[in-house]
C-alpha positions in Angstrom: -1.3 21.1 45.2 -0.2 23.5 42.4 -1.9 23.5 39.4 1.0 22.5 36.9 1.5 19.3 39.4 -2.1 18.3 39.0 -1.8 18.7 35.1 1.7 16.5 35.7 0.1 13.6 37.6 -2.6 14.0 35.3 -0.2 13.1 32.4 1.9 10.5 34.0 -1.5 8.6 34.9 -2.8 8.8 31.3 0.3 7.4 30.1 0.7 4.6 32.3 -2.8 3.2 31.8 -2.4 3.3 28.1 -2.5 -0.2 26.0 1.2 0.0 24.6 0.8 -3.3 23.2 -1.6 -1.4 20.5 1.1 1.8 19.7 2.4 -0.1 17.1 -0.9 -0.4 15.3 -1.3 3.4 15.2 0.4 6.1 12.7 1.0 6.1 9.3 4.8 5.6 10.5 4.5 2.6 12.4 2.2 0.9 9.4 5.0 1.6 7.2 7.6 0.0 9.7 5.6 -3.2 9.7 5.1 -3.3 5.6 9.0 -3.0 5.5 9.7 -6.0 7.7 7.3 -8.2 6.1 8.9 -7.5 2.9 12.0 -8.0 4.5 11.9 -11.0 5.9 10.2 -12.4 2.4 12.8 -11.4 0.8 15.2 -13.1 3.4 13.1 -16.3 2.5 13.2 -16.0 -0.9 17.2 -15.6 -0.8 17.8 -19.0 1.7 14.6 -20.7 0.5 13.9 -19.7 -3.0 11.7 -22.8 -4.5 9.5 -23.4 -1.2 9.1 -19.7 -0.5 8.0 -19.3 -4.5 6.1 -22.8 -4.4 4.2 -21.6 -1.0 3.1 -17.9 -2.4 2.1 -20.1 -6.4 0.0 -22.0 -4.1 -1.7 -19.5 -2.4 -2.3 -17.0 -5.0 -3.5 -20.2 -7.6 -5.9 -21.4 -5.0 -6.9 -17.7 -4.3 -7.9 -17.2 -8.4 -9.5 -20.4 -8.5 -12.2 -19.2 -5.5 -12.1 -15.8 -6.8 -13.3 -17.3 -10.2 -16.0 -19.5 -8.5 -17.1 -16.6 -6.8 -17.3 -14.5 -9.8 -19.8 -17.9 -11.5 -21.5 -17.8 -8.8 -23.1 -13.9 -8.9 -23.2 -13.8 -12.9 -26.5 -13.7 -13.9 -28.5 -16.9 -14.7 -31.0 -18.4 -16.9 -35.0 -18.3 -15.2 -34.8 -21.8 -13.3 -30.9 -22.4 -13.4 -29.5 -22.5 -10.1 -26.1 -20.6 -9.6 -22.9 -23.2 -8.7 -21.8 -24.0 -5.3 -18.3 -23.7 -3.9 -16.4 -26.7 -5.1 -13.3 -26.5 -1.9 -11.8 -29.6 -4.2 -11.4 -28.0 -7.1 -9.7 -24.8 -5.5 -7.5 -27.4 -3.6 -6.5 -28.9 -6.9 -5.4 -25.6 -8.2 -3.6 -24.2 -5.5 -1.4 -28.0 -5.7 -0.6 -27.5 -9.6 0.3 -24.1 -8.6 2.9 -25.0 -6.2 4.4 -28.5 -7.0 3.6 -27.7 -11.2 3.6 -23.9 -11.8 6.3 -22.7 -9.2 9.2 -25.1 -9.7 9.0 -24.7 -13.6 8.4 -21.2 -13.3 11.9 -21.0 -10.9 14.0 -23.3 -13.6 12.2 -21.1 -16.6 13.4 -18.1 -15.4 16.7 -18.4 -14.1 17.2 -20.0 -17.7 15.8 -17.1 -19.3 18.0 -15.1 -17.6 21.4 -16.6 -17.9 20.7 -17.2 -21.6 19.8 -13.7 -22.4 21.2 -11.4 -19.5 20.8 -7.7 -18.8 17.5 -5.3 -19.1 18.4 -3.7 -22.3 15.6 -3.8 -24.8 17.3 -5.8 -26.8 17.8 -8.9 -24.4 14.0 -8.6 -23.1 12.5 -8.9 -26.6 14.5 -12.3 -26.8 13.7 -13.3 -23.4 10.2 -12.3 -23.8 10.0 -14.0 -27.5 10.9 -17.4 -26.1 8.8 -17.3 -23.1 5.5 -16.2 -25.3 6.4 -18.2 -28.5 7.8 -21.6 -27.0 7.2 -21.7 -23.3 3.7 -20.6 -22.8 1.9 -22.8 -25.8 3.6 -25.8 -24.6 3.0 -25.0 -20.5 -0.8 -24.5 -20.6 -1.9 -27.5 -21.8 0.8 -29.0 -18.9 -1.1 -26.9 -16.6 -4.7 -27.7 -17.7 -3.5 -31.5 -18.2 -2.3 -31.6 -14.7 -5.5 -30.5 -13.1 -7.7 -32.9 -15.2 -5.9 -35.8 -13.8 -5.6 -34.6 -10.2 -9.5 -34.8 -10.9 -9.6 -38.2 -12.2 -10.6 -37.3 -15.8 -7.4 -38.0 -17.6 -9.3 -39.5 -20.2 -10.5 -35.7 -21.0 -7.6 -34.3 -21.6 -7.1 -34.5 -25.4 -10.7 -33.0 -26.0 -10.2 -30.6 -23.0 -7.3 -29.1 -24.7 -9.3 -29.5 -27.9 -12.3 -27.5 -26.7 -9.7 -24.6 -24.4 -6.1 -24.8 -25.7 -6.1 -21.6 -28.5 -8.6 -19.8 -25.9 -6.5 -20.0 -23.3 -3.2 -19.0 -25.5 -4.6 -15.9 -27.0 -5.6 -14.6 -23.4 -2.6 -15.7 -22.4 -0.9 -13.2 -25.0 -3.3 -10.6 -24.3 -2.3 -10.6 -20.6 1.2 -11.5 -20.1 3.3 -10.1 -23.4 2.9 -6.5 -21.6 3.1 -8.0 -18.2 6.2 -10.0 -18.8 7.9 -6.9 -20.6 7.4 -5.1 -17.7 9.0 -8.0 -15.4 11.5 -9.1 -17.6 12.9 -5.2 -18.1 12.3 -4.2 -14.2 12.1 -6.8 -12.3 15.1 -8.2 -10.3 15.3 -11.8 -11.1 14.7 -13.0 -7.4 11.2 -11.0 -7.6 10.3 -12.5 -11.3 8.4 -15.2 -10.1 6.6 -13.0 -7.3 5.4 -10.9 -10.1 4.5 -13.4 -12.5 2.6 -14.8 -9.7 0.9 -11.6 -8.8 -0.2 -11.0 -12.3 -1.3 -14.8 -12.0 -3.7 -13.8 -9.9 -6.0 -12.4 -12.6 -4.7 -15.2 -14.9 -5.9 -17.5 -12.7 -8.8 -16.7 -12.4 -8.9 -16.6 -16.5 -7.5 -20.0 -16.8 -9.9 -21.7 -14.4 -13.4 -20.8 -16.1 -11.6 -22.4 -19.6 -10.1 -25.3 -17.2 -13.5 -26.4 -15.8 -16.5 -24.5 -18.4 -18.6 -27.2 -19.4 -17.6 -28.0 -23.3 -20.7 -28.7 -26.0 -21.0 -31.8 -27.1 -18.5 -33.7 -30.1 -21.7 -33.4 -32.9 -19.5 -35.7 -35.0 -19.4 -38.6 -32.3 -22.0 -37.2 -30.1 -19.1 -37.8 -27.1 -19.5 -35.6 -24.2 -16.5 -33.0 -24.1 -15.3 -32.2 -20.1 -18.2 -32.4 -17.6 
């Protein structure tokens, strides 16, 4: 047998024994390819199924912050003899569920009110939109949000002096984190995508707005009532 026949069988056995279920997992080109069509069909989602697809990811990502931020009690340092917090799987439940029947739905409405009120990405039109959202939405929707989880948790009775203890914390981070990040959505982002992004950016806010949802609070010293847990 010639040589250049051997290297031919050679060649043709190599490639017949190799796992082609697993090519598509290789190359920089095929990872792309993939990325692309998940993206794709999102998108297809969000388009025929805008409030479950939105409610779904709200859920996911609010759940996801609330773990992160137990995660992140649970390794900061502690006092000699305090023992560090364990994983309350309730509590992250109770956030991811605000998330997606609370946070998403409003969130969806918000928006595409925003955006029919004050349409276009000119400068002009994203200060307004962005004015209304930080100056009248947000101060009226946290305490929602924080009011929402208190009584998925059975303390309803907390809320007033929960919101007492939290409510100007949680506004000025608010501020801090979302007047850049909502000028950025509101002046790039296609509408479709605005809740995606807020819920990206979420993520961090989350995690944020679930140490001030369940820190303990001090003590009322003028009643001597017990604030929260």
């Amino acid at each position: 047998i010639k040589a250049s026949d051997r290297m031919m069988f050679r060649g043709r056995l190599s490639n017949a024994i190799k796992p082609r279920s697993l090519y598509p997992l290789y190359g920089a080109k095929n990872r792309r390819q993939i990325g692309t069509s998940s993206w794709s069909r999102y998108s297809q989602l969000l388009e025929r199924h805008p409030l479950p697809t939105k409610a779904l990811t709200s859920g996911i990502l609010c759940g996801a912050g609330d773990a992160s931020c137990q995660l992140l009690e649970k390794l900061s340092p502690r006092k000699d003899g305090e023992e560090a917090p364990t994983f309350d799987a309730g509590r992250t439940t109770r956030f991811a569920l605000v998330g997606a029947a609370v946070l998403a739905p409003t969130l969806h409405v918000w928006y595409s009110r925003l955006n029919s009120l004050f349409p276009g990405c000119s400068m002009a039109a994203v200060l307004k939109r962005l004015a209304l959202d930080q100056l009248g939405f947000a101060p009226l929707f946290i305490p929602v949000f924080m009011s929402s989880l208190l009584v998925l948790e059975g303390k309803a009775s907390d809320i007033g002096t929960r919101l007492k203890a939290s409510w100007a914390d949680a506004l000025i981070a608010n501020w801090g984190l979302w007047v850049p990040a909502q000028v950025v959505n509101f002046r790039f982002v296609p509408p479709i995508y605005q809740v995606l992004f807020a819920n990206g950016v979420g993520f961090i806010w989350n995690i944020i707005l679930s140490f001030l949802s369940f820190k303990p609070v001090e003590k009322d010293k003028g009643r001597g009532v017990p604030i929260g847990d």
